[in-house]
N, C-alpha and C positions, 0 to 999 in steps of 0.2 A: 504493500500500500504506500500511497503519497504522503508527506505529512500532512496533516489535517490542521485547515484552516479554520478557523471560528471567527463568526461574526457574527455578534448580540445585534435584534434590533425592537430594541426596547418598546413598543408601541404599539396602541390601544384605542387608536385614531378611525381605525376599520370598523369596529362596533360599537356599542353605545353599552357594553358591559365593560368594566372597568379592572383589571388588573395582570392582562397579560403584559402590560406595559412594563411589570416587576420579573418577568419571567427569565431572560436571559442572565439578570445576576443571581437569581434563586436557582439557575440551573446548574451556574460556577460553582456555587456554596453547594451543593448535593453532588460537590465532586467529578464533575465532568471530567475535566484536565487530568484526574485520576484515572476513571474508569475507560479511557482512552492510552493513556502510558501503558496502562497494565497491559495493554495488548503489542507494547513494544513500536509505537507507531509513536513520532515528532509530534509536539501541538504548538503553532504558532496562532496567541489568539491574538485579533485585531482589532480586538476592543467594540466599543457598537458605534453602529451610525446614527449618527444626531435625529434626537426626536425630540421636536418642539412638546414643551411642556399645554398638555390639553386648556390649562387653568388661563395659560396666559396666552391664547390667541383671539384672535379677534370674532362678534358676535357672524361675520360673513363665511368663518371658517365653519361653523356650525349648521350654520343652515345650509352650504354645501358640501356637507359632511365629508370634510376635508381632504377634498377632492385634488386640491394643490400641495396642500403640505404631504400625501401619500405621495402624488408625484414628485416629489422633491425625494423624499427617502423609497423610492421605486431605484430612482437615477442615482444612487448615491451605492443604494447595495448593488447596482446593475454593474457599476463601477469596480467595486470592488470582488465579486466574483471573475469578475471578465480576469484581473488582474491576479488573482489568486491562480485561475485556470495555466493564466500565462508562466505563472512562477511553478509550474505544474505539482500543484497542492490541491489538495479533496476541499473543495468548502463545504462546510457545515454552517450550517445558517439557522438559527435559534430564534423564535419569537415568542410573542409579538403575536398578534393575530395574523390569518392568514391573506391578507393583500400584501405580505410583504414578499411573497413568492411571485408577484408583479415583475418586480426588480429582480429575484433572481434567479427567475427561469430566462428574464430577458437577458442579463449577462451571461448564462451558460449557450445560449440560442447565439447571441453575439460573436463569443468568442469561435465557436465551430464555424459559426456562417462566414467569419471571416480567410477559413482556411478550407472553407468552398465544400464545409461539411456540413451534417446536419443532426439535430440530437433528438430522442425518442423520451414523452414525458408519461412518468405514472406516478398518479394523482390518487391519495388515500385521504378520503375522507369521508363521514354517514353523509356528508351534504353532496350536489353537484358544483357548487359555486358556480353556475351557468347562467346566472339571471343578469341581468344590465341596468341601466340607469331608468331603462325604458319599462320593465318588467317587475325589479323590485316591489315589493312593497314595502320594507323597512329602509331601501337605498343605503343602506351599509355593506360597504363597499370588500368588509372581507366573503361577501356571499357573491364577488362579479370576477374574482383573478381570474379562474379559470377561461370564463369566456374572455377578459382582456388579453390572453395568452392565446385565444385559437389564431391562426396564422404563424404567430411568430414558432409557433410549431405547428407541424401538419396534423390537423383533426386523426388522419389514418392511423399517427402515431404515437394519439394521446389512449393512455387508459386508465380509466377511473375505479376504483377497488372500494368498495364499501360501502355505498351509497342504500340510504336506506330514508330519507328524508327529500325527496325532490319536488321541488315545488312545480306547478303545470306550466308554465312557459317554458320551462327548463326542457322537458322531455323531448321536445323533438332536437333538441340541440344535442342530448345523449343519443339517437340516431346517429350522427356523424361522427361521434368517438366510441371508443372500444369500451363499452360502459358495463361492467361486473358489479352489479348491485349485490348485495347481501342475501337476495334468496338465492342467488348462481353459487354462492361459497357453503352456504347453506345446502346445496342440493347436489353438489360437483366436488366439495371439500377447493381449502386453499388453496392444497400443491397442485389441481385440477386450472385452478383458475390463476395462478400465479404465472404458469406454464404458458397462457393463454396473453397475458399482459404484456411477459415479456418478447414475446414474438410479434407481438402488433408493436412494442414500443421498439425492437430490434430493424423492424422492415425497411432496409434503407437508408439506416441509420448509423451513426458512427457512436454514438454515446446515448446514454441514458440518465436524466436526472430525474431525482426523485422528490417528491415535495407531501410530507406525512402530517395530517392532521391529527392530534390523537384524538377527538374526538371519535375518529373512526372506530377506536378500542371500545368496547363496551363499557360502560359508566363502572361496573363492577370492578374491575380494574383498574380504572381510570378516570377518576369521580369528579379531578381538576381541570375541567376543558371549562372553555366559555358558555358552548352551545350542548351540551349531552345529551344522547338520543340510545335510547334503552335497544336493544338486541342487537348490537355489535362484536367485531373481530373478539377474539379471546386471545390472552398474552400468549398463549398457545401459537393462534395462525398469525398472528402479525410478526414474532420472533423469526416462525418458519418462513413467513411473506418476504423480510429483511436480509436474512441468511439466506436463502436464493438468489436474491440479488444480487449478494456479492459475490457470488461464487461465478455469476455470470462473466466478472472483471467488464461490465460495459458502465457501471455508476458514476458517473462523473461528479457527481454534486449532490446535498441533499436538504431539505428544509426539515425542520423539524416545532411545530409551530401549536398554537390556541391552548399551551400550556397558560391554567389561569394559579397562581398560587393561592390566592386568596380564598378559594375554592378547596384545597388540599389539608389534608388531617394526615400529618406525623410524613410529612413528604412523600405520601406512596404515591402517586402519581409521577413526581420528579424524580424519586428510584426506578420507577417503571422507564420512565422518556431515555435514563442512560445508560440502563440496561438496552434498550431497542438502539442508541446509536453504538453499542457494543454488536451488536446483532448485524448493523450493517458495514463496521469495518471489519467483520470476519472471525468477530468470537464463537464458538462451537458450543454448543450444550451435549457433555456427557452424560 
């Protein structure tokens, strides 16, 4: 493996629930930079990218639910993956809610496009994040990455793992992407459907980033997410879902995101989230 790049992006700006904003230095303090050594692998963290504090912006940022200030820290982390990629380091990208996978699926998309290749994305979440400005009804902007990313990856070689929460405008858009909702995992098992992801996110493709909501883990496991939605992946298949991955050697990048602390009792949630980035730099469970 590459050394592993970290980059905190502190921010809460996506939804209108408050405390994934603390999650990147709550992730430090449950030993990340630990449970990464122990696998013998470099960690250069790069500290996070500036997130305007919610308190002190202006009443225009709110009523366009911070449409500018995401873009500003989109372009900031787009930057700094691209850069990471360059210095050929694995980014790990820590949040924050999930629009911050805006920014860095855009800089992993960048940096390949630039060397006239192209990258394959799989997307774990219970939600589709597929709705728009135009479809929302809360227009909380961590429920739209997904669709502000089709294009800058090819729909054929997006795959969605977990979804079990899609809102109706969204569906015809899961038509166009390789969309493995929860009863397919349910009725096929992980390794069935994991098999399946990564060949639609391989077709063509030179790399593979991944971008993990844990929300997509069952609440039972996993009780600190933003949005929790009852009958989800089990630490079970998500381990297996991750450790497949890497074994693929095509992972280029990975998000790991809607960690809420404020939500978490005695940090199981946040031992679970480093346990799973154990899982996808190649720890084995005997």
């Amino acid at each position: 493996m590459k050394p592993i790049a970290i980059h905190g992006v502190p921010t809460d700006l996506g939804t209108k629930m408050r405390g994934s904003c603390v999650a990147p230095a709550h992730l430090r303090f449950a030993n990340l930079h630990g449970v990464i050594e122990a696998l013998q692998l470099k960690v250069h963290d790069d500290g996070d990218v500036y997130v305007p504090v919610r308190e002190s912006l202006p009443a225009r940022a709110t009523a366009t639910h911070h449409v500018r200030e995401i873009a500003d820290i989109s372009a900031q982390l787009a930057r700094r993956v691209f850069i990471s990629l360059q210095r050929q380091q694995f980014p790990l990208v820590i949040g924050g809610d999930h629009s911050i996978a805006i920014g860095s699926v855009c800089g992993a998309s960048s940096y390949f496009a630039a060397r006239r290749q192209k990258i394959g994305l799989i997307w774990v979440d219970a939600h589709a994040d597929l709705n728009s400005n135009f479809t929302s009804t809360t227009q909380n902007i961590h429920g739209m990455p997904l669709y502000c990313l089709l294009g800058k990856v090819a729909p054929q070689n997006i795959a969605l793992i977990g979804a079990r929460m899609i809102d109706p405008p969204e569906r015809e858009l899961c038509e166009v992407i390789n969309n493995f909702p929860m009863h397919d995992i349910n009725k096929h098992g992980m390794q069935d459907i994991t098999a399946k992801a990564i060949a639609a996110a391989s077709a063509g493709t030179d790399a593979i980033y991944v971008s993990f909501d844990l929300d997509a883990i069952d609440p039972t496991y996993a009780p600190a997410v933003n949005t929790p939605v009852m009958g989800g992946i089990t630490y079970r298949e998500a381990w297996q879902l991750l450790a497949t991955l890497h074994r693929t050697g095509k992972v280029c990048g990975m998000d790991l995101v809607e960690y809420n602390p404020l939500q978490d009792s005695g940090d199981k949630t946040a031992r679970l989230a480093c346990e799973l980035v154990q899982a996808m730099l190649g720890k084995t469970k005997l």
